[in-house]
C-alpha positions as CSV (number, residue, x, y, z in Angstrom):
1,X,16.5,-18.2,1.6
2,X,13.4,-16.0,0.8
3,X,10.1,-15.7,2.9
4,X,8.3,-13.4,0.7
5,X,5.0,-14.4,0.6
6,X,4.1,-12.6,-2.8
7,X,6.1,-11.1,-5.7
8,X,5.5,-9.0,-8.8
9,X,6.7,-5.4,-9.9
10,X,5.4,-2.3,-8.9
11,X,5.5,0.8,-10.8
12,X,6.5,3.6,-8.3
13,X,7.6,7.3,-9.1
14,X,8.8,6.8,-12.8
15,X,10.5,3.6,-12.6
16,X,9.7,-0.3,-12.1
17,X,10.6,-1.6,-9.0
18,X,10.3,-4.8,-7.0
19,X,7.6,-5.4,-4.7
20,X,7.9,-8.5,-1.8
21,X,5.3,-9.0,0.6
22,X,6.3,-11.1,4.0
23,X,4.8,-11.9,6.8
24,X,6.1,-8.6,9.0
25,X,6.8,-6.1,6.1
26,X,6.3,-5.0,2.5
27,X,9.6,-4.2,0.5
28,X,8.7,-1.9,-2.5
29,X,12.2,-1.2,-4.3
30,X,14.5,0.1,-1.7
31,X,11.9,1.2,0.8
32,X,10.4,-1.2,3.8
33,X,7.3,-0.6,5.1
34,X,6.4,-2.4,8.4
35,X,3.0,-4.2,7.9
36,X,2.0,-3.8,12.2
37,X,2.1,0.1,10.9
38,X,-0.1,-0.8,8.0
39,X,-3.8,0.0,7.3
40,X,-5.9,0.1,4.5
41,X,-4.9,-1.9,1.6
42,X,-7.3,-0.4,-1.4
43,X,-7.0,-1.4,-5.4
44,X,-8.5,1.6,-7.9
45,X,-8.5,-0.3,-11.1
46,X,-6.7,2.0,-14.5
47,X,-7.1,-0.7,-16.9
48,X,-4.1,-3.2,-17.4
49,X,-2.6,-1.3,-14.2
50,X,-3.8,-0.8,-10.6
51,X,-3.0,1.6,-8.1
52,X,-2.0,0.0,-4.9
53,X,-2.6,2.8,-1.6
54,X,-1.6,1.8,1.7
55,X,-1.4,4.0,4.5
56,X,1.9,3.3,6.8
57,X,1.7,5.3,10.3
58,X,-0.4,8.3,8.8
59,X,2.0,8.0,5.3
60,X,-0.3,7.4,2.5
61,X,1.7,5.2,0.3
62,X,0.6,4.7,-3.6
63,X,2.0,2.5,-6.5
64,X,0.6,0.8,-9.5
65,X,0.8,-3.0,-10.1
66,X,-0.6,-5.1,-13.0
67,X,-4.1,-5.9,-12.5
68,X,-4.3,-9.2,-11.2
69,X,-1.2,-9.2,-9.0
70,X,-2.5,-5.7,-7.3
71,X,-5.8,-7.5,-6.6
72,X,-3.8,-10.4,-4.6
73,X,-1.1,-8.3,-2.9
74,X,-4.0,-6.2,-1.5
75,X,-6.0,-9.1,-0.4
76,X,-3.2,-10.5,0.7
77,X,-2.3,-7.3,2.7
78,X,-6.0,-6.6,4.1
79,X,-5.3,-10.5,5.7
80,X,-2.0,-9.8,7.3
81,X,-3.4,-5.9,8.5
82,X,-6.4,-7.6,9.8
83,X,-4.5,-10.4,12.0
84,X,-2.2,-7.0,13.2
85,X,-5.4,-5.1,14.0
């Protein structure tokens, strides 16, 4: 079974790819990034799409997501950051 907490597609580096938020980690395509290493969830809106950044142990980490499911992934993120903090 899956935990994610939140899905949708992010747009990273040429290519679509998925994006799964859990409790402990985000999974964006192939990479995991540990959300206990996490700071800074920010949205900078581009019209239909958003640009995610996320820093991850001094890695500042950027992809685009549509609109309204980059708004909730962040605030999702800046809740489980803040409970890690």
């Amino acid at each position: 079974m899956n935990d994610a907490l939140f899905r949708c597609r992010a747009y990273v580096a040429g290519e679509f790819v998925d994006a799964e938020l859990h409790a402990d980690r985000l999974v964006l395509g192939g990479r995991t990034l540990p959300v206990a290493e996490m700071s800074g969830p920010t949205t900078q809106e581009l019209g239909l799409l958003t640009t995610v950044t996320v820093t991850v142990a001094e890695d500042r980490i950027e992809f685009d997501a549509w609109q309204d499911e980059a708004e909730r992934l962040c605030e999702a993120l800046a809740s489980l950051t803040s409970v890690n903090a």
